[in-house]
Phi, psi and omega in degrees: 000127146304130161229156203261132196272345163303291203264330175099015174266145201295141171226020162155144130199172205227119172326131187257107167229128162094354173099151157256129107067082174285006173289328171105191198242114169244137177266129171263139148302304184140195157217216162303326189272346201216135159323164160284163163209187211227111196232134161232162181214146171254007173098023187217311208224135151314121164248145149212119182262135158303108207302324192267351195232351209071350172322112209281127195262299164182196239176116162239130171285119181236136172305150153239183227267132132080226182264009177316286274354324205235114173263150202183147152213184162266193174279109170343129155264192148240140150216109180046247192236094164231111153282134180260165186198147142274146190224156160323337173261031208083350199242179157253118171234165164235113190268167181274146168269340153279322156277343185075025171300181159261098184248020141170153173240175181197115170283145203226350181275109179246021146242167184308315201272152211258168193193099203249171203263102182233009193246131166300128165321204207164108161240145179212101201072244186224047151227173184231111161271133184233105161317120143082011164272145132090072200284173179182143200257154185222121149326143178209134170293137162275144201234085178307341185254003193220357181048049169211130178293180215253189177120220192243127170242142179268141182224159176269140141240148178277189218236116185276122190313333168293041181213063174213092195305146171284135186275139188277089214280356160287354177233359194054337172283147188283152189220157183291154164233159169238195182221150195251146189246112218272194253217310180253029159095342230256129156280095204257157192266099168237182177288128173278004169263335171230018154100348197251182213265163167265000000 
């Protein structure tokens, strides 16, 4: 439900399936080309609605795996013209924010043990923090006054958003990309496993 924040009279609403998300809702103004809009998640699937009529603009479906027992997701991120989401299955992905295309996944369970994405990304510039990605242990002095011993503590660090692969849509799988130097000199971006542009 929309409410015109002056007065609390209702201006549109849209059926929820499947739940939203206790992580919540995030909003684009929009830009020249495209109205705001409104990315939600019920932990399965992506919405993105049109901010001003509620209008369901569109819907990414993520399978899920199985053998899950605890289903989850984070909160829409924004990074440029990116939505990012975490999903119960581990990975991360980044949609175009206006078509909801796929422009890359990234699995983040990178051990036996599962580790699914339910804390929302955190961009800051042109890094992306991720809960329980790329952990690494630090010597840490103990602090008597804050009550913490001293030793090897596991810490989070971030990801630099280039080192988060594109997904290649003739292979489905995330790829390396290189750059190619065209006849007329123009530098082109292709997939390095087959060669075609990006």
């Amino acid at each position: 439900v929309a409410l015109e924040a002056d007065t609390g009279k209702e201006l549109w609403r849209q059926p929820v399936t499947g739940g939203i998300s206790r992580r919540g809702v995030s909003w684009w103004p929009g830009d020249r080309e495209h109205a705001p809009r409104i990315y939600y998640s019920n932990g399965r699937s992506l919405f993105a609605l049109d901010a001003a009529t509620g209008k369901m603009l569109w819907v990414y479906n993520r399978r899920e795996a199985g053998n899950i027992s605890v289903r989850g997701g984070s909160q829409p991120a924004l990074a440029g013209d990116l939505v990012l989401l975490g999903f119960s299955d581990g990975t991360l992905v980044g949609l175009n924010k206006s078509s909801g295309a796929l422009v890359w996944e990234t699995n983040l369970n990178r051990n036996k043990r599962f580790r699914d994405v339910d804390a929302s990304p955190v961009v800051d510039g042109e890094r992306v923090y991720v809960s329980n990605l790329n952990l690494g242990k630090r010597a840490t002095k103990p602090n008597p006054q804050a009550n913490q011993p001293g030793g090897l503590v596991e810490r989070e660090a971030s990801i630099h958003i280039s080192n988060v692969m594109l997904l290649n849509p003739a292979t489905g799988k995330g790829e390396r990309v290189a750059t190619k130097i065209l006849e007329n000199g123009k530098r082109l971006r292709v997939f390095r496993s087959n060669g075609e542009a990006i």
